[in-house]
N, C-alpha and C positions, 0 to 999 in steps of 0.2 A: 649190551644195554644194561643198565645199572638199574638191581631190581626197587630200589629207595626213589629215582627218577622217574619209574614207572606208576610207582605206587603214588607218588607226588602230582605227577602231570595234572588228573582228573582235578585239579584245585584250581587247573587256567578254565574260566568259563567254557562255553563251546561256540567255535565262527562255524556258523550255517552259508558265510558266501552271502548275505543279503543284504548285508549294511549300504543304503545309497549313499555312505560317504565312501564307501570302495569298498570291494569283496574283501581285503586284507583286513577290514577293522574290526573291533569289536568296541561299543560301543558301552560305557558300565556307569551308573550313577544313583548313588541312593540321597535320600534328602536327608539334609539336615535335620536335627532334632533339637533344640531347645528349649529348656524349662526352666525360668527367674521367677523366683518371687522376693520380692524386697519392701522392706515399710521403715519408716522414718518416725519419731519422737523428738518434741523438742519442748521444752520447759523455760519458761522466762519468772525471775521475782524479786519486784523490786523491794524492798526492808526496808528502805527508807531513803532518805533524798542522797546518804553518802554509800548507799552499800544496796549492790545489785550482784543475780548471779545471772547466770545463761546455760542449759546442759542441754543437749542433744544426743542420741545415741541412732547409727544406722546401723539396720542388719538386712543381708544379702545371700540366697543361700540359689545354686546354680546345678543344673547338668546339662550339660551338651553333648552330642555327638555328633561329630563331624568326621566327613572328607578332608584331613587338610591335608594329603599327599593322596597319589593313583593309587588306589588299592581297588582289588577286583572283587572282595568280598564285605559282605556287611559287617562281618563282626571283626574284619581288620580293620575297622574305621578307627579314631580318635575318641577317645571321651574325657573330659573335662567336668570334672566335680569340686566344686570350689562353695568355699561359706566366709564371707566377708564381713567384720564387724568395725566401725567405728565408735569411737566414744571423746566427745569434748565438751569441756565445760572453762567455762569464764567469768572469774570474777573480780568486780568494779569495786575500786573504795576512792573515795574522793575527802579527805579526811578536810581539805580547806579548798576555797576559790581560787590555789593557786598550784593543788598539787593532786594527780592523779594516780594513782597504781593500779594498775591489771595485770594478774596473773591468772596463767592459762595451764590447762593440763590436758594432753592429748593423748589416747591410746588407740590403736588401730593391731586388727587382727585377720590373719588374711590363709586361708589352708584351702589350701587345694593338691586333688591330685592326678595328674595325667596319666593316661593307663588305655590301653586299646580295648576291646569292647569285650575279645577274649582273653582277656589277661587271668581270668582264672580258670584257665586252659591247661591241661598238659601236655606240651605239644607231642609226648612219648602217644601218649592215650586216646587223643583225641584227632591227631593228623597226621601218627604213622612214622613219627621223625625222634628219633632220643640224640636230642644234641647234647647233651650233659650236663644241662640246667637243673639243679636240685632246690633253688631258692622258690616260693611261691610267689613274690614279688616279681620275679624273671618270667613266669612262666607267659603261654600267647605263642604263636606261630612264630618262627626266625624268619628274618627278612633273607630272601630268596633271589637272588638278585641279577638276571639277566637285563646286559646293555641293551639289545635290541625288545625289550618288551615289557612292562610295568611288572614290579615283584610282587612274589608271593609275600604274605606278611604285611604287617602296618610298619607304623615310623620305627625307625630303629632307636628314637631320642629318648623314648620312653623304656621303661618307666621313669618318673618325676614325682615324685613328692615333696610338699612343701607344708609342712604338719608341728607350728605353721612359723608365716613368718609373723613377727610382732614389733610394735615400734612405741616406744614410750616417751613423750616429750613435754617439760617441763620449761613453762618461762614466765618471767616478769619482768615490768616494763614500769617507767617512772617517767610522769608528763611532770614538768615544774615552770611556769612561768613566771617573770622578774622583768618587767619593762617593756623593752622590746623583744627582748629572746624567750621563747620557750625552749629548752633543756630536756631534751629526752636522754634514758638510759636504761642498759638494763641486760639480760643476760638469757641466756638458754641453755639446758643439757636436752639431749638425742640420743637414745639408746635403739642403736636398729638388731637385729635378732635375727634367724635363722636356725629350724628343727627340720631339715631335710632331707632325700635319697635322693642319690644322682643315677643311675646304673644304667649310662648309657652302653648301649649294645646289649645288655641283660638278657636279651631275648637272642642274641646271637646273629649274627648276619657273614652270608656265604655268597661269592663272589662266583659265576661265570663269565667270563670276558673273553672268551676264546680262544684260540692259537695251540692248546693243549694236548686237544688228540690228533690234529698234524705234527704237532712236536714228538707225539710219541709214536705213531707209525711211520711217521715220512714218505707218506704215500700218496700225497695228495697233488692233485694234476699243475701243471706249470702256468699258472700267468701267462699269456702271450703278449701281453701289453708290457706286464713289469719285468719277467722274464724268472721272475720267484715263484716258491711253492704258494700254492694258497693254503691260507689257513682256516682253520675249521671255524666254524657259526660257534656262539654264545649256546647257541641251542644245541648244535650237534656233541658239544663238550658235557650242557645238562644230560643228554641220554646216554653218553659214556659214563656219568658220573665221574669228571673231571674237574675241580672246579679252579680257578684260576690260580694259576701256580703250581697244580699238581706235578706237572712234570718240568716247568719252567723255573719253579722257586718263591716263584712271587707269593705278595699278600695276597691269600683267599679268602681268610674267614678272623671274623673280631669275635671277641665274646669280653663280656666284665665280668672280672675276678675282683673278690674281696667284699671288702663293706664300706658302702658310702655313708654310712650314716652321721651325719657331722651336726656339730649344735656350737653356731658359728653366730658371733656379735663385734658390732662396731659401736663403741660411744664416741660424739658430738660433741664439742662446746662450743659458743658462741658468745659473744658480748658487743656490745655497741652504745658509741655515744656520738651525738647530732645535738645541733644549737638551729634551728629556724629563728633567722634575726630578722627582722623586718626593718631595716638603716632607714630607708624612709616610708611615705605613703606610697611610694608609687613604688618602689623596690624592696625586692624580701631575696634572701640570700640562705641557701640550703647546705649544712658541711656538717659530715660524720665521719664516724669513722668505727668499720666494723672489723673485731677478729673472731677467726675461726678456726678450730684444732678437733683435725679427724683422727682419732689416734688407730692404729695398724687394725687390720682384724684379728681373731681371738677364737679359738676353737677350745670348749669346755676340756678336751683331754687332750691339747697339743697336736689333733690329728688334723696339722696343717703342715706343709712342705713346701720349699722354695728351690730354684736353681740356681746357683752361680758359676756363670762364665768362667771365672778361675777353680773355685773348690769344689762345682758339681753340685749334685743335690744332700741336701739338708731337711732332714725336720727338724719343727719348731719342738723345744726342750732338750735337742744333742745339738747344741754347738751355738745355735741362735735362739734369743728369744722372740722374733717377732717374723714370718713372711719379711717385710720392709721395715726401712725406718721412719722414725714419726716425723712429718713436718711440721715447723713450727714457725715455717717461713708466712703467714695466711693475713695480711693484715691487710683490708682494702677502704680505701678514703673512698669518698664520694662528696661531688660539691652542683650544688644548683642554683641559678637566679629567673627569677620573674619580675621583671620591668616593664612597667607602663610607662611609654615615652613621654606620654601627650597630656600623662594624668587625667584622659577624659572617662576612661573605663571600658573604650572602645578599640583601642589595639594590647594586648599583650605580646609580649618577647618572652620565650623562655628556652633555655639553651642548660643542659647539665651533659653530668659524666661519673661514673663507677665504676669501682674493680669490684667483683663479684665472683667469690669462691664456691666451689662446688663439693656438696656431700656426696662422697663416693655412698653406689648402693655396694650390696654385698653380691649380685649378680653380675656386676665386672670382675670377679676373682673366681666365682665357682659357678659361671657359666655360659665360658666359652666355646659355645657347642661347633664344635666340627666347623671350624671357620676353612681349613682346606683339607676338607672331607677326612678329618683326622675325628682323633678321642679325646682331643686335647679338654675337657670337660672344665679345669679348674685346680688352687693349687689343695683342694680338698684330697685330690685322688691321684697324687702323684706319687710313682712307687717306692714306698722305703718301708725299710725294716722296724718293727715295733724298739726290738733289742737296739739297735743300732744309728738309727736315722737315714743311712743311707740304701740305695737297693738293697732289696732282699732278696735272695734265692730260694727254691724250694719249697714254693707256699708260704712264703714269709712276710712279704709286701702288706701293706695294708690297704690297694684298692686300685685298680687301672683299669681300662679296656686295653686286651692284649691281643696283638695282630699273630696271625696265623699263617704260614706259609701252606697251600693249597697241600704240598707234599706231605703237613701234619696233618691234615683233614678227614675222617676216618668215614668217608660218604657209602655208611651200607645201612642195611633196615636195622643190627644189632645194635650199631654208634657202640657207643658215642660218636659223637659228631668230633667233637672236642673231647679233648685230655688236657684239661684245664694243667698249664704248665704257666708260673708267673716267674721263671726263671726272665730278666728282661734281656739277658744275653742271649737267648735262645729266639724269643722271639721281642726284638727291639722295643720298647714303649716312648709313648706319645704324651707330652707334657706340657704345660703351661708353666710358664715362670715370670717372675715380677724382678725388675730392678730393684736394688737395693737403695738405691737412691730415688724412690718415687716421689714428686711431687703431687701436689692439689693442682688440677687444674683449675684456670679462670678465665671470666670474659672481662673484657676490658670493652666497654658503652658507653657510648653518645649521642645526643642527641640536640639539635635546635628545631625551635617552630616559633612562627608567628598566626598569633589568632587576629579576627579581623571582625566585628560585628559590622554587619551590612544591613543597618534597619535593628526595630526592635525586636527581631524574631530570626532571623536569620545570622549566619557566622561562616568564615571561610576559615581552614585553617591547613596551613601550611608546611610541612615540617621534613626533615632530614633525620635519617635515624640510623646510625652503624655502630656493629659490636663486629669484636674480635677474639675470639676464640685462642686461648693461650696455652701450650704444656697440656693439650689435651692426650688421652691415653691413644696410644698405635701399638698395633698387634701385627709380628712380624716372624716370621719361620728363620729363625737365626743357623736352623741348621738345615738351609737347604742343598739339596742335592747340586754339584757341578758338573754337569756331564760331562763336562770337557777335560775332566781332571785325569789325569793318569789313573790313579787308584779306579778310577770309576772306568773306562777304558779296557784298562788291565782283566777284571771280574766280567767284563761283557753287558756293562750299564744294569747291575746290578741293586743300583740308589744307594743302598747302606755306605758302599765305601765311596763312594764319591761326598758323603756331609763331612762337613768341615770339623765336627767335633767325633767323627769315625773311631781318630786313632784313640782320644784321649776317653772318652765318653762311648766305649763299639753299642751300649746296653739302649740308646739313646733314637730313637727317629724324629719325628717334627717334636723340634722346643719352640713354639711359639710364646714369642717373649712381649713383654709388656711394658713401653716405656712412655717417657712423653714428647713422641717426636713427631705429633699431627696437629695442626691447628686452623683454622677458620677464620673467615671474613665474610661479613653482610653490611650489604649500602643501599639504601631504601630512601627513594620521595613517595611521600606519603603527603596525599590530597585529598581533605573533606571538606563537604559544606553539610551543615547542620540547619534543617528546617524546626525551631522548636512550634509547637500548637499554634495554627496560621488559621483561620476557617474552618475547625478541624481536620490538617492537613500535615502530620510530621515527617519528616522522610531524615535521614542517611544517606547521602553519595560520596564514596571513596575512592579514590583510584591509587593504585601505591606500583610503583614502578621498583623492580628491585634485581637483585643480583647475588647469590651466595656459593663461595665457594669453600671446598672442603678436603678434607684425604680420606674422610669417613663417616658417613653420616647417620653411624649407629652405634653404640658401646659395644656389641657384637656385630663387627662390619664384616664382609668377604674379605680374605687374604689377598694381600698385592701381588700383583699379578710376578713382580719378581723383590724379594725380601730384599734384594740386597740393593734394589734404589727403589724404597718405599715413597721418596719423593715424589715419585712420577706418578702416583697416583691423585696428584691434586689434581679435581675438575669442577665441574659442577656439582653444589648440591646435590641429594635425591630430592630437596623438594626444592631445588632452586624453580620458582615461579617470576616470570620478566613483568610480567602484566596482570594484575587484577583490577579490577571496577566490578564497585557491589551497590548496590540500591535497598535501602529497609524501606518500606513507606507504609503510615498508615491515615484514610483518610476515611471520617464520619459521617457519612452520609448526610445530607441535610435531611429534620423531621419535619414531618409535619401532622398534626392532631387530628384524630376520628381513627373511622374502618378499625379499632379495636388494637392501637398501637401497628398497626401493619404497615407504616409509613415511618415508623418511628425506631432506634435502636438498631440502625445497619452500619454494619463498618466492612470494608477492604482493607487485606492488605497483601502486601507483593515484597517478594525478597528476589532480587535478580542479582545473578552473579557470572560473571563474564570474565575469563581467564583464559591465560596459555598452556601450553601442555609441560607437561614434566618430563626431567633427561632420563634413558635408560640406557645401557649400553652391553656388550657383548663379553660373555665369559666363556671360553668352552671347556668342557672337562666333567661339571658336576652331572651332566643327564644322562651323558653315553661314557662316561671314565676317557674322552681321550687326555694324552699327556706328551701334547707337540714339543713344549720346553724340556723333556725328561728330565722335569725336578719331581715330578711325584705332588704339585703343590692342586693342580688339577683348577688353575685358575689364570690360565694363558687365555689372552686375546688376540687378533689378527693384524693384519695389517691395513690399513686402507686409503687408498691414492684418489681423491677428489673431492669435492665440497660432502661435507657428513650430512649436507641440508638435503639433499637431493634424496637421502633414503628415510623414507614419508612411514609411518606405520600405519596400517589401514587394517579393515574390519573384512575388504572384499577380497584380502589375503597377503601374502608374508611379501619379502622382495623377491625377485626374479633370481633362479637359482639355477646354476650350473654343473651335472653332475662328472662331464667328460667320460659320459661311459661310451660313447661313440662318436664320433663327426659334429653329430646331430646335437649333441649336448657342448657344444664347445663355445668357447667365446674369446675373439681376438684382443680383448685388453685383459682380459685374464692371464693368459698366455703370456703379456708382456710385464707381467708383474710377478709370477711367480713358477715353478717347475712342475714338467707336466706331471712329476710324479705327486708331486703333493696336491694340485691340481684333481686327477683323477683318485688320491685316498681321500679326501676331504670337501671337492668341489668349491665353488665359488659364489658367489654375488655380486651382482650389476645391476646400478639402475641410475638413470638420468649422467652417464659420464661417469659416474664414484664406481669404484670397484673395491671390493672388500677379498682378501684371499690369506690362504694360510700361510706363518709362514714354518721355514724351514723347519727340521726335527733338529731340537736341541737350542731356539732361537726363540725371542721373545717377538712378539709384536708388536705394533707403532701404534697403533690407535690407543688411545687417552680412558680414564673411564665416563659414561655417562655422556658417551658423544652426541647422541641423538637426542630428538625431543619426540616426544608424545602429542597424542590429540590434542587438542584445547575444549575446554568447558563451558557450554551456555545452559544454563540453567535458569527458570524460571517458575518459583513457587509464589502459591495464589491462596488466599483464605476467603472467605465470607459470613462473616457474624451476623446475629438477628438476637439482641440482647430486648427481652419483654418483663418488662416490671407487676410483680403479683400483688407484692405490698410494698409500702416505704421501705422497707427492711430485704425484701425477699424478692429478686429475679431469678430468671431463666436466661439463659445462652446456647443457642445452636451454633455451632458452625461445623462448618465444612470446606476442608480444606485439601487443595491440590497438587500437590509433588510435583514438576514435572509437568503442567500444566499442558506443554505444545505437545508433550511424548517425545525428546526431541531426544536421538540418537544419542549416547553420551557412550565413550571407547577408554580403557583404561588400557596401559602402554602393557606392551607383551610381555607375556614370558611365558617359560620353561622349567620343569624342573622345580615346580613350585615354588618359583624365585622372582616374582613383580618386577618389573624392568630390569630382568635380569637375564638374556636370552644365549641362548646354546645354540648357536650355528651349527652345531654338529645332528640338532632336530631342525633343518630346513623349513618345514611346514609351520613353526613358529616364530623363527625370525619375520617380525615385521607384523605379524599380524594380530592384530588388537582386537581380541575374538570373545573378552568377556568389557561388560558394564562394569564400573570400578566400584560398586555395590557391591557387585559381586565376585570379584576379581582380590576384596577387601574381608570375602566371607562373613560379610555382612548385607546379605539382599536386602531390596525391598527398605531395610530401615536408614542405610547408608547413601552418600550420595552419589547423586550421576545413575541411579534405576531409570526405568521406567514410570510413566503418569503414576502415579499412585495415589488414591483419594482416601480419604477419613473423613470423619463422619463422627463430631464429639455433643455429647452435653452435659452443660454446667449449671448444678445447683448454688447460689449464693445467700448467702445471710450473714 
C-alpha cells in the first residue's frame, strides 16, 4: 500500500452505511455564497437647443463561491472574484433642422479572478502531497482523480485570471435629411484588450483509471463470463499508488509548465452608409450598407503561436507576423420596405434582409478549454521556443499543460509528484491552431410581417423571421487517433502512433484546429396581438413557432464525436424551442372614492409562459474516461434503433437500464443489437420499443447529437400593486409579487458530469433523469427561472 495513498485517503469524507439513498452513498453539499453590490450614475445636460451630452457610469464589484463541479470539501469549492466597470457618454449637436451628429465614446472594464477557495494553499504543507508546483498562483490541492468516485481537489480550469479585460469604443454618426431621403453615415473603431493567466492544470491533476496493478502482478482471477483477467478497481490502483499508466504507459498526470501571462488585443473598424427614402406616403424603403475589419489578434511581446498543416508550429515574430490573415472580405448590404397598401393606416407590410458580420471576442483564440478533455487552452500557450519559434526542448517552451505518462509519475510522500520535463517529445503536447485562412463569420436575415389594427386599441401582427448562420468557426481534432491504422495496431493501440501527424509532428497530440466549417439555420412564425390601454387592460400574446439547427451552439462547443466527419454533427439546436406562447397583461382595477383610498390604486399583472422542452443528447467518456472509439477524443455516442421520442426524461428517474450481470439483468432487443461482450462492459437501455446500446471498440455510433427533448415549461408569474397617493407629488407602492404562483413542478433536462443536457450513459442513474429545477440546474436558484413559488414583497417611494 502506498504510504502518500494512505496519508491521502482521510480527505474522502466518511460513509457510516446510513444514506437512505443507499448504504454506498455519500451524500456532500455546501451552499452557495454570494456577495453583489453594484450602483449606477447617470448625468443628463442640455446647453442649449443644438448641443446636449448624456454620461452614465456603472460599477460592479462581486464574490461568489460556488459548487460548480462534485467536490467533497469546502474549500475545494470555486470562487469567483470579479469588479465590473462601464463608462459611456453621448454627445448630440444639431448644428441645422436638417443635420444631426452623435458621437459616442464607450469604455468598459471587467477583472476577475477564478481561483478555488484554497488556492493559497501549499498543497506540500497543508495536504501532505509535493507535486512540484513552486508557482503561488498554482498552489490548492491537485485534482485527484478516481473514475468510479468524485475527485479529490476542485476544478482543474483554474487558476484563471483576467486582470482585466478592457474594450474602448469610439463612433460617430451623421443624420442629414434632403426631401424625401434622410442620409445617414458614419464610422466606428473597437479596441478589445486582454491582461490575463491561463494555467490550466496548474494545480496538477493525477489520473487512476484502473487496470495497472493487474497489469503489474498478473494475478488476478479469470472472468468466467469474458474468460480474461480481471482488472483491478480505480481504487485498488489508488492504494497501490499506481496511477494510470504506471505500468501501462498511458496518460496519468497533466501539470502546466511555463507562463501564461499574455496582454493580448484586437482592433475593430467599422463604417456605414443607409438612405431611408420614403418614394411615397404610403411606402418608405430602407438600403445601407455596412463594412467591417477585424484585424488578427496581437500579443504585446509576440507570445502568440499558430500551427500549420504543412510547416508545424510557428510563433508570431519567427516566420509570421500575424496567428492568421486579416480579412478584408466583410462588407454587408442591408435593404428594407414598409408599405401601406390601402393607405388607410390600418394594414402595414414590411419585409427586409441583411448580412451581418461578427466581432470575433478574444476568448475564441485563448479559451478553448478542454473541448475533448485535452489542454488545448488557446494559441497563447502553444509550445515554442523563445530563441526559435518553434518547440522547445529542455525547459525552453514558453507555456503548455504537459501530459504525463503514469510511468513518469513519482507517487511517494518525498515527490515530487512531477519532474516538470517540457521536452514535447517526451511527453506529447496538446494545441490549438487556427487556419491561415480564417474568415469573419456572418448571419445572412430575413424577415416579412404583416400588422393589422383591429379597432382602435388592438393590432394583430403576423410575421416570418429566418437567419442563417454563415463560415461560422468549427473546432475539430485534425490529429485524431485511427485505431485501425497499422502504426496503431503494430504498438498495441498505443494512440501516439496511430495520429495522422505521428510521423511528421511525433511532439504533437490533440491539434484541435479552428476553421470555418459550421453553420446554422433558424425559421420562425412569430404571432402577436397587442392589447394597447382598453378599460385599463393592456396585454401581449405571442406565440412563435420555430426551428434551429446547428453543428454548435457555443464558441466553445464539445468535440465531434468523430473529427474527421464533423458534418454529422448537424442537429438540433441547444436551444432549439418548437413552441412558445407567452401572455404580459396588466389590468387597473377599477376605483372607487372613500374608506381612505382602499378602493382606489390596485393593479394585477400576470406573465404566463407556455413552452416545449429543450434537445439533450448523450456523450460518453467525460464522467467515467470511457474511450469505445479508441481515439482518445472521449466524446463517442451510442447507437440507438427506435423512435428517440419514446425516451421521456423524467424527475421519478433515469430510463430503464440494463446491466447483463446475470439472466436477470438481460434484455432480448439488446441482444439483438449489439455483443454480449460489450453488452455486459457497458450495459444497455430500453424503453417504449427504442433501445439504446454501445457500440463496438474502435467504432463510432449512429445516434445524431441532441436527440432527445426535455421537459416542457409552464409557468405562471402573478403581481399585485396598491399604489396610495400622499400628496400631488408624492405616492407610496406596495406590491407583492409571486414567482411560480401554482408552485408548479418545473425539470431541467439531465445531466452529468456537470454538463446540462449533456448525459454519460456510462453513470446509469443520470441518463434520463431530470433531478434538478433549471434555476438551479442554471446555478442560479431561486432568482432564475423554472424554481419554485417564490414571493417578494417590495416598496416604492415616488416623487
Amino acid at each position: 500500500m502506498s504510504p502518500l495513498s494512505l496519508k491521502l485517503a482521510p480527505l474522502y469524507p466518511i460513509n457510516n452505511g446510513t444514506n437512505p439513498a443507499g448504504p454506498g452513498l455519500v451524500t456532500v453539499g455546501f451552499p452557495n455564497r454570494n456577495r453583489n453590490d453594484n450602483f449606477i450614475l447617470k448625468g443628463d445636460h442640455h446647453f442649449n437647443e443644438r448641443h446636449s451630452i448624456a454620461a452614465r457610469y456603472f460599477f460592479g464589484d462581486s464574490l461568489q463561491v460556488e459548487r460548480d463541479i462534485s467536490v467533497l470539501r469546502p474549500e475545494w469549492q470555486s470562487q469567483s472574484q470579479y469588479r465590473a466597470q462601464v463608462v459611456g457618454v453621448n454627445y448630440t449637436w444639431n448644428p441645422s433642422a436638417h443635420w444631426v451628429n452623435e458621437a459616442k465614446f464607450g469604455y468598459n472594464r471587467f477583472w476577475q479572478a477564478i481561483l478555488t477557495v484554497d488556492h493559497d494553499k501549499d498543497p506540500k504543507t497543508t495536504y501532505g502531497i509535493n507535486t512540484g508546483v513552486s508557482k503561488p498562483i498554482d498552489f490548492g490541492m491537485p485534482e485527484i482523480a478516481l473514475n468510479s468516485f468524485t475527485s479529490l481537489g476542485g476544478n482543474h480550469g483554474w487558476p484563471l485570471e483576467t486582470i482585466p479585460n478592457e474594450t474602448y469604443q469610439f463612433s460617430d454618426s451623421v443624420s442629414f435629411t434632403i426631401g424625401r431621403h434622410t442620409l445617414r453615415f458614419g464610422g466606428e473603431f473597437r479596441r478589445g484588450s486582454t491582461h490575463n493567466i491561463r494555467d490550466r492544470y496548474g494545480k496538477t491533476r493525477i489520473r487512476f483509471a484502473g487496470g495497472e496493478l493487474s497489469a503489474l502482478c498478473n494475478c488476478y482471477p479469470i472472468d468466467p463470463v469474458t474468460g480474461k483477467m480481471r482488472s483491478s478497481s480505480d481504487l485498488e490502483d489508488f492504494i497501490a499508488g499506481l496511477p494510470r499508466g504506471a505500468v501501462t504507459g498511458k496518460t496519468g498526470g497533466r501539470i502546466f509548465i511555463g507562463d501564461s501571462e499574455r496582454f493580448v488585443s484586437m482592433p475593430s473598424f467599422g463604417a456605414f452608409l443607409q438612405d431611408d427614402w420614403r418614394v411615397t406616403p404610403r411606402l418608405t424603403i430602407n438600403a445601407g450598407v455596412r463594412y467591417d475589419l477585424n484585424l488578427p489578434i496581437r500579443e504585446r511581446n509576440n507570445r502568440l503561436a499558430n500551427f500549420d498543416p504543412v510547416n508545424g508550429i510557428r510563433q508570431v515574430g519567427h516566420g509570421i507576423s500575424s496567428p492568421y490573415d486579416t480579412d478584408f472580405n466583410n462588407f454587408g448590404p442591408h435593404l428594407g420596405i414598409a408599405w401601406d397598401p390601402f393607405g388607410k393606416g390600418k394594414t402595414v407590410i414590411r419585409a427586409g434582409g441583411a448580412l451581418i458580420y461578427e466581432i470575433p471576442h478574444l476568448a475564441i483564440f485563448l479559451g478553448q478549454n478542454g473541448v475533448n478533455n485535452a489542454s488545448t487552452a488557446g494559441l497563447n500557450v502553444i509550445p515554442t521556443s523563445p530563441a526559435t519559434g518553434i518547440p522547445g526542448a529542455n525547459g525552453t517552451i514558453l507555456a503548455n499543460a504537459t501530459n504525463f505518462p503514469g510511468s513518469g509519475l513519482n507517487w511517494t510522500v518525498a515527490g515530487p509528484v512531477f519532474q516538470p520535463s517540457i521536452d514535447c517529445s517526451a511527453s506529447p503536447c496538446d494545441i490549438l491552431g487556427v487556419t491561415r485562412h480564417l474568415r469573419t463569420p456572418y448571419v445572412m436575415t430575413w424577415n416579412f410581417n404583416i400588422q393589422q389594427a383591429l379597432g382602435n386599441s388592438l393590432s394583430l401582427q403576423v410575421g416570418y423571421v429566418g437567419n442563417r448562420g454563415v463560415k461560422l468557426y468549427s473546432i475539430r481534432d485534425i490529429n485524431q487517433v485511427d485505431p485501425n491504422s497499422a502504426a496503431e495496431a503494430l504498438c498495441g493501440n498505443c494512440e501516439q502512433a496511430g495520429r495522422p501527424f505521428a510521423t511528421r509532428f511525433p511532439f504533437l497530440g490533440f491539434i484541435n484546429f479552428m476553421e470555418n466549417g459550421y453553420s446554422s439555420i433558424y425559421h420562425g412564425l412569430q404571432v402577436s396581438v397587442t392589447q394597447r390601454p382598453w378599460h385599463g387592460l393592456t396585454y401581449v400574446l405571442g406565440y412563435t413557432w420555430s426551428h434551429s439547427i446547428d453543428f454548435a451552439s457555443l464558441n466553445r462547443a464539445a468535440q465531434p464525436q468523430d473529427s474527421n466527419r464533423a458534418r454529422l454533427e448537424r442537429g438540433n439546436s441547444d436551444l432549439d424551442i418548437r413552441h412558445r406562447l407567452t401572455l404580459a397583461l396588466t389590468y387597473n382595477l377599477p376605483s372607487r372614492k372613500g374608506w381612505g383610498q382602499l378602493l382606489e390604486g390596485w393593479q394585477v399583472n400576470s406573465i404566463v409562459t407556455v413552452q416545449g422542452g429543450t434537445p439533450w443528447g448523450l456523450t460518453d467518456g467525460f464522467a467515467n474516461g470511457n474511450d469505445i472509439s479508441l481515439t482518445g477524443e472521449f466524446s463517442d455516442r451510442w447507437n440507438i434503433f427506435g423512435d428517440a421520442a419514446n425516451i421521456k426524461a423524467s424527475p421519478s428517474g433515469g430510463i430503464p437500464f440494463f446491466n447483463f450481470s446475470d439472466a436477470a439483468h438481460s434484455n432480448a432487443s439488446c441482444l439483438a443489437h449489439a455483443s454480449l461482450s460489450q453488452l455486459q462492459a457497458f450495459g444497455c437501455f430500453a424503453e417504449g420499443g427504442t433501445v439504446i446500446v454501445p457500440p463496438e471498440f474502435g467504432q463510432f455510433g449512429t445516434m445524431g447529437r441532441n436527440t432527445f427533448r426535455g421537459p416542457r415549461l409552464d409557468n405562471w408569474d402573478f403581481s399585485l400593486v396598491k399604489t396610495t397617493k400622499i400628496t400631488e407629488r408624492f405616492d407610496i407602492q406596495l406590491r407583492a409579487e409571486f414567482f411560480n404562483i401554482l408552485n408548479h413542478p418545473h425539470f431541467a433536462n439531465p445531466f452529468s458530469g456537470g454538463s446540462l443536457g449533456n448525459v454519460d450513459p456510462s453513470v446509469p442513474s443520470t441518463f434520463g433523469f431530470a433531478s434538478a429545477t433549471p434555476d438551479v440546474a442554471a446555478a442560479n436558484p431561486v432568482i432564475g427561472t423554472g424554481g419554485a413559488r417564490n414571493i417578494q414583497l417590495g416598496l416604492k417611494l415616488r416623487f
